[in-house]
ZAGU-708025 format. One line per 8 residues: number of its first residue (from 1); their letters; for each residue y, z, x of N, C-alpha, C. Coordinates in steps of 0.02 Angstrom, whole numbers, plus 50000, padded with zeros to 5 digits. Layout:
BEGIN
NUM> a> Y:Z:X:Y:Z:X:Y:Z:X; ...
This chain:
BEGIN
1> xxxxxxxx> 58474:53422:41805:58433:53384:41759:58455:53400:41687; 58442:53348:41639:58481:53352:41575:58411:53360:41531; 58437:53426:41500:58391:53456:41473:58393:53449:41411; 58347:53501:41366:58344:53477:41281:58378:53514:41237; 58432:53563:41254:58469:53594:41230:58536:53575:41241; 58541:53550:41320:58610:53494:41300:58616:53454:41277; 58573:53398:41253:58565:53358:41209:58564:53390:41120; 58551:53423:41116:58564:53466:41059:58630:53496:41062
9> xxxxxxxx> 58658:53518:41101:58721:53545:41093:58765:53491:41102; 58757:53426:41138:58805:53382:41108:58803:53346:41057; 58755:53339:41006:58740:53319:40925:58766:53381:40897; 58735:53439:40905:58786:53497:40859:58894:53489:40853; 58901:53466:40913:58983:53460:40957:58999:53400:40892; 58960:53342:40912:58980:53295:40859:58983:53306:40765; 58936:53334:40758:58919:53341:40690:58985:53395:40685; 58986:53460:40720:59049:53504:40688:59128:53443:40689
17> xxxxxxxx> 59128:53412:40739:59188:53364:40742:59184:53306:40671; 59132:53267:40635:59124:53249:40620:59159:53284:40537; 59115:53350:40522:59131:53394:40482:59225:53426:40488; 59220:53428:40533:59298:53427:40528:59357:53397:40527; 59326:53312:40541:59382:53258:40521:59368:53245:40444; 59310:53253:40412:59291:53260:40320:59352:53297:40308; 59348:53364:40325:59373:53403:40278:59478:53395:40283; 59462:53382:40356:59547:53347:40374:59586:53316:40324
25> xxxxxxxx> 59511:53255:40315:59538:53191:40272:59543:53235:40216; 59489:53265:40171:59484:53279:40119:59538:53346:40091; 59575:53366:40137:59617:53418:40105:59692:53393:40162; 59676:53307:40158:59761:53289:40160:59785:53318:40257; 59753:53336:40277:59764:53376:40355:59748:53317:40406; 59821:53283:40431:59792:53248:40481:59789:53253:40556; 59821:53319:40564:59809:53350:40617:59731:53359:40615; 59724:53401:40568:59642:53421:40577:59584:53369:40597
33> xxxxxxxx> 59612:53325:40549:59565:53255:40537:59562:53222:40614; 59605:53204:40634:59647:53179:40719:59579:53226:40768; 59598:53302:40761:59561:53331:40803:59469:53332:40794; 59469:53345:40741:59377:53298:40720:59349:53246:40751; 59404:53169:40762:59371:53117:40774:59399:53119:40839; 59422:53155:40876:59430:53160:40940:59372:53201:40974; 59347:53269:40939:59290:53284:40959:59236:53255:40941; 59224:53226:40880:59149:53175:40884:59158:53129:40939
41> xxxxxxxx> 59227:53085:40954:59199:53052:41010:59188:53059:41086; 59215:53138:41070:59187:53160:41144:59106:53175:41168; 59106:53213:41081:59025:53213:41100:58977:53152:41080; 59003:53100:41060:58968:53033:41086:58966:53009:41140; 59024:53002:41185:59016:52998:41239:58973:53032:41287; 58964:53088:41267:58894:53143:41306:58840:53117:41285; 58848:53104:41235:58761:53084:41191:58750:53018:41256; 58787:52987:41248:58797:52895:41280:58770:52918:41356
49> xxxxxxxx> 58802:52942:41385:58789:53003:41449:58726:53030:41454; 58700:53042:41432:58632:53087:41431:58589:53034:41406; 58587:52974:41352:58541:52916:41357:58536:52870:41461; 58581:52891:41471:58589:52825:41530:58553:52847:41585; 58555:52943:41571:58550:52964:41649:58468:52964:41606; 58434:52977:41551:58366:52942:41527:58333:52885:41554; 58380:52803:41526:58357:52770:41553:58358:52773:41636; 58401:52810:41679:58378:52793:41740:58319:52837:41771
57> xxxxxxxx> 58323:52895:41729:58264:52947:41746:58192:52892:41751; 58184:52865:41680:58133:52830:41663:58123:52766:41700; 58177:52722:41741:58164:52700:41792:58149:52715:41840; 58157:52750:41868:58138:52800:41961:58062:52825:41915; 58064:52854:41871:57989:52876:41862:57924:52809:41871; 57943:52739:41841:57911:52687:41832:57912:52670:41877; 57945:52655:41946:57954:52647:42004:57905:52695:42047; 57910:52750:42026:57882:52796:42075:57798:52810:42072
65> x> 57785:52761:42031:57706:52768:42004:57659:52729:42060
């Protein structure tokens, strides 16, 4: 079951990725920058992941009433 700390730890995953394609861009590093927006969109994809297995939670629950 997807709990409230993995959902928090994949917004923390994004935001540090996020923060580290800034500073990539901003000090000329496009390696760095590259590896930032490769980890924000990993941890979007988790975020995306953890909404779906929500909505289906919240279907079987509405169902199960």
């Amino acid at each position: 079951m997807m709990g409230f700390t993995d959902k928090v730890e994949h917004k923390a995953e994004e935001l540090k990725g996020a923060t580290k394609e800034k500073y990539g861009d901003a000090t000329d590093n496009e390696r760095l920058e590259a590896e930032g927006a490769a980890e924000r969109a990993a941890a979007q994809a988790k975020q995306a992941g953890d909404h779906v297995k929500d909505a289906g939670r919240n279907m079987k629950d509405a169902f199960d009433r």
